[in-house]
C-alpha positions, 0 to 999 in steps of 0.5 A: 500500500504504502511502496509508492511513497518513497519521495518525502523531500522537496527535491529540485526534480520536476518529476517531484516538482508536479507531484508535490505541487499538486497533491491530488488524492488518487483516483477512485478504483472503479469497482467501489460503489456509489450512490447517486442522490440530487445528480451528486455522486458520493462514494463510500468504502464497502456499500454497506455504511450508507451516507449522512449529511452533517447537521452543522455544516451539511457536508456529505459523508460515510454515515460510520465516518461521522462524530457521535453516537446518532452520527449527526456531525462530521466532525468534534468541531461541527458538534460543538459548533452546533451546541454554541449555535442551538438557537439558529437553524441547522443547515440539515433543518433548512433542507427539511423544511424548504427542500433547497440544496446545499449552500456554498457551507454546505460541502460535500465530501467526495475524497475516498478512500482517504479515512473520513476522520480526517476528511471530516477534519480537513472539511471542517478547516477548509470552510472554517472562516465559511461558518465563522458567520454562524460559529460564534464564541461563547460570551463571556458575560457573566464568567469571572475566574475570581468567582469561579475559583471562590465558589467552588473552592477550586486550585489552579495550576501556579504559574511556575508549571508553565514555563512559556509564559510570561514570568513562568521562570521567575515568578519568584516568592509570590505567595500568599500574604505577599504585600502590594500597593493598589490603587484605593477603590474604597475612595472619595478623593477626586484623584488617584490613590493607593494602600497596602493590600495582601494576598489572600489567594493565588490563582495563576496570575490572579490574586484574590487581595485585602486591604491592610487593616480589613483583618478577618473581614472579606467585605471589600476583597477584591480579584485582580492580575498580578501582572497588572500595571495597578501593581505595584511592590511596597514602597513605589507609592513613596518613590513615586510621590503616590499617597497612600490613603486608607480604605473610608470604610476603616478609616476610623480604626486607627489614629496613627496609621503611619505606625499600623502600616510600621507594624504590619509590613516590619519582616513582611514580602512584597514583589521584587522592585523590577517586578514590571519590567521582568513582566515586560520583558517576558511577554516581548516575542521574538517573532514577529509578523511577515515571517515566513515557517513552514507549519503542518497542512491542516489538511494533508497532516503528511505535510508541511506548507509555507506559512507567514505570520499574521500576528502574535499574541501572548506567543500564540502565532495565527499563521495564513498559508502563504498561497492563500489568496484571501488570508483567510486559510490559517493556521493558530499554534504557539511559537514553541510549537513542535508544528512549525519549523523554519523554512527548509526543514522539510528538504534537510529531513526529508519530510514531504512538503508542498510546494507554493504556487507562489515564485518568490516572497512578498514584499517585506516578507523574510525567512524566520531565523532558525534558531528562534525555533524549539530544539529538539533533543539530538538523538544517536541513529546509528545504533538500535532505532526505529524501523519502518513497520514497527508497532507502538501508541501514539496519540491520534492528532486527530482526536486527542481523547484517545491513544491508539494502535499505530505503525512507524511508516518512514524513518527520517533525518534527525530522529523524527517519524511519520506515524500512521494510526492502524485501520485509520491509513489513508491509502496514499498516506495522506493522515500519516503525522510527524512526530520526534523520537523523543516526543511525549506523544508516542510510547512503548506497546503496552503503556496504555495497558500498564497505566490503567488507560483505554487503547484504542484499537485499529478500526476493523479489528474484531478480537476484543478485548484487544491483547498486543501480542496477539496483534503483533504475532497476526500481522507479523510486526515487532513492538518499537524497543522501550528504551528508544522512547522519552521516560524523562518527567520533570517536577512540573508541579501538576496536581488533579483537579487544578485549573489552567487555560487551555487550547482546544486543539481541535480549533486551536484559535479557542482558549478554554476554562480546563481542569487537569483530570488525570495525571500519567507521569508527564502526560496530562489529561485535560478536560474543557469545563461544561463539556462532556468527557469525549472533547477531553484532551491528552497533552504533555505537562510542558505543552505549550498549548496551556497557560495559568489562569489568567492568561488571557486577561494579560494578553488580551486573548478571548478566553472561552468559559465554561459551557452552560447547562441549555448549551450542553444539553443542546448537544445531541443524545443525553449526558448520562447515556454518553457517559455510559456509552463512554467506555465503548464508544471505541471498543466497535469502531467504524466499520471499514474494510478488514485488516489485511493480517500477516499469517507468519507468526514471529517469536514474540518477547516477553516483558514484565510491566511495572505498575506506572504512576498513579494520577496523583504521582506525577513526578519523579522518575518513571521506570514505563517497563522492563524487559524481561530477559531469557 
């Protein structure tokens, strides 16, 4: 299937040139079937499936390829999408009632065989900026993190667990009963004044403060943002000729507050004296717009394109495909990202690469240099590594709630992998992703098994429960060896149950309210508050994808809150039987064609597992597995 795809690099042949500059999907085999509906052809893998049409966006597909249960949707984005827009109609409904065709949203997908989790995502993305008009954010009237935190008892994740933000290296000592000066709320006065106020509570880069001389009464505690310009360490207001006047409402309990500020603050902390300006410091970004990367293709995750960057906020990059002629073809990813590369990455590695139907750069545009880019741990090749058609578990990128059953399809330069997810392979390898040796998000066979998680299996097969070493001796594979995979975990400082913002990768221009759930040595499990448990997200505890609370009120980033009650029971099906149904909703995945297995049988190995951290053991050391020898 795959001895066609020799050719991954940018080479200067035109053979390659035409290949690469196009891109285009195999032709259809002509005994596939097909139905005929409206004078559109659509088509789908074994005749037996039947097709469905999305209720959010319209797009035409595999019934078995759709999201959910009732396979309503194409796709994770379409099904959120509709809950944040139950009030409007539904395309789906429109076509019920007025009996019109489609619209321009209304795509149909014709791209068979590719697998069609990743046609319904690639569809998504194509005509994101089309539904834009209808997806709208949810509002963020009404939310506050201060109150969020206080009403529920919640902990956030302190700032010092994310070291690409802003202060994550040198947040210092901030704790609380930490003493600032703030401005005086609880004033008359016709100008600008301030006190003293202590920290009562951490929340990221939120502190929830009390004026001195408040004591035990919270009437007047206030929440604001550490980082803020309001404030200030003790003793700016006296070098800066600010006055300091106590709060109106216990301006009365003391005569001499001169010596009750004495006696308060004698041995107490406050912020660092260049506070603001290490801010400052940490939120300038060396990237800036008119860059030109190279960045994963939504659409083709076998490849990358040229990308320039259209603006920069708190370190997040919103990338426009260069060859896109309205700037609306984007791309949201942070500047660590392990997605984006500098220019010529591809060709020095040999990963595949499409080609810009633009001849030279725009004006003003340039070559980002390439060591503003994340390095990556160098690696010895030359020894034990990787081989093409090894097994291993990999996070599907396409949906980032499961660790899946996955084959290393092409070994490239500098220790970086093409990754394919069993039963999920487009047969031109089009969903095949990259992924580094020493990536978080690949791990040894039976990692899923040993840490208590759900694996899923290759789409097709039907030998459940699933055991590895059946699989590896049916399809006459070998397990990838466990020393070759990243076992480092930091003292990231992670604990079940904190707070944190959140990418949803699956539209990675979104920033949620999350909570870290589960913890599995250094690989998080992150869940989108008021959302059900399938939009869950596996993430590695030094993603660059989360952020303190916090986060976005210091960027000036839309930050989306929790999903409201009407808004969750919107989505399709109840919460409970989606709970319920949780377990299995992988196990019978979607039908395809059977699985072509080897019938040569190899002398498997045997290994010895080693219970691995529990949720709440999140650091230290991890021994994954040890192999048992003869």
């Amino acid at each position: 299937m795959f001895d066609g795809y020799d050719s991954c690099s940018e080479d200067t042949s035109s053979s390659s040139s035409s290949e690469e500059s196009e891109e285009e999907v195999a032709p259809l085999p002509s005994n596939l079937p097909i139905i005929k509906n409206n004078g559109q052809v659509y088509t789908y893998p074994d005749g037996k499936s039947g097709m469905a049409t999305c209720e959010m966006c319209g797009m035409v597909g595999v019934r078995d390829a759709f999201y959910s249960k009732t396979k309503r949707f194409c796709s994770v984005s379409c099904s959120r999408s509709y809950s944040s827009n139950s009030k409007k109609a539904s395309i789906l409904a429109r076509l019920q009632v007025t009996g019109k065709p489609p619209t321009k949203k209304a795509k149909v997908l014709q791209k068979q065989p590719l697998v069609a989790k990743l046609a319904a995502y690639a569809q998504y993305q194509a005509t994101l900026q089309n539904q834009a008009k209808t997806k709208t954010v949810i509002s963020m009237e009404g939310f506050s993190w201060g109150n969020y935190i206080n009403s529920n008892s919640f902990i956030a994740a302190p700032v010092t667990c994310f070291k690409h933000a802003p202060m994550g290296t040198c947040w210092g000592d901030i704790s609380e009963n930490v003493r600032v000066e703030v401005p005086n709320t609880d004033c008359s006065l016709p100008t600008k004044v301030f006190w003293i106020a202590g920290i009562v509570k951490l929340a990221g880069y939120n502190a929830l403060l009390r004026y001195e001389g408040f004591e035990n009464d919270s009437a007047l505690d206030f929440w604001c943002n550490i980082c803020s310009s309001d404030i200030r360490p003790v003793g700016w207001c006296a070098a800066s000729g600010k006055p300091l006047v106590p709060p109106r409402t216990i301006h009365h309990k003391y005569t001499n507050w001169k010596a009750f500020l004495v006696k308060r603050l004698t041995g107490a902390k406050t912020l660092p004296p260049d506070f603001s300006q290490k801010v400052s410091e940490s939120m300038q970004y060396p990237f800036k717009p008119c860059m030109r990367v190279e960045v994963v293709d939504k659409r083709h995750l076998c490849r990358t394109r040229v990308a320039v960057v259209e603006s920069v906020i708190g370190g997040r990059l919103r990338l426009v495909y260069e060859d896109s002629e309205d700037k609306t073809d984007d791309f949201w990813c942070h500047m660590h990202s392990p997605l984006i590369h500098h220019v010529g990455w591809s060709r020095s590695i040999g990963h595949r690469f499409k080609r810009s139907d633009i001849t030279k750069k725009q004006d003003g545009h340039f070559d980002t240099p390439p060591h503003l880019f994340a390095k990556v741990k160098e690696v010895d090749q030359t020894g034990e590594w990787f081989k093409e058609g090894m097994k291993l578990e990999a996070i599907d990128p396409l949906n980032l709630s499961t660790i899946c059953v996955a084959t290393i399809r092409k070994v490239l330069a500098d220790g970086f992998l093409m990754i394919g997810i069993d039963g999920s392979e487009a047969a031109d390898g089009s969903d095949w992703f990259c992924y580094h040796a020493t990536s978080p998000s690949i791990f040894p066979v039976g990692f899923c098994e040993i840490n208590m998680i759900e694996l899923t299996p290759p789409r097709g097969y039907t030998k459940l429960p699933f055991k590895w070493f059946d699989y590896l001796r049916e399809t006459g594979s070998i397990a990838a060896p466990v020393k070759l995979f990243n076992k480092d975990v930091p003292n990231h400082g992670f604990r079940v149950g904190m707070k944190l913002e959140a990418v949803d990768l699956m539209e990675p221009r979104l920033i949620c309210v999350a909570t870290v759930t589960r913890i599995i040595h250094r690989l998080l499990r992150i869940h989108f508050d008021g959302w059900e448990e399938e939009y869950d997200q596996w993430v590695d505890c030094e993603s660059p994808d989360l952020y303190p609370v916090g986060w976005c009120q210091l960027t000036g980033y839309q930050l989306q809150p929790p999903a409201s009650q009407s808004t969750r029971e919107s989505q399709s099906g109840s919460s409970k039987q989606k709970k319920k149904a949780k377990s299995q909703q992988y196990k019978g995945h979607k039908k395809m064609t059977a699985l072509q297995l080897k019938e040569e049988l190899i002398d498997g190995e045997d290994y010895s597992f080693l219970q691995g951290a529990s949720d709440q053991e999140s650091n230290g050391s991890a021994n994954f597995y040890i192999k048992q020898e003869p």
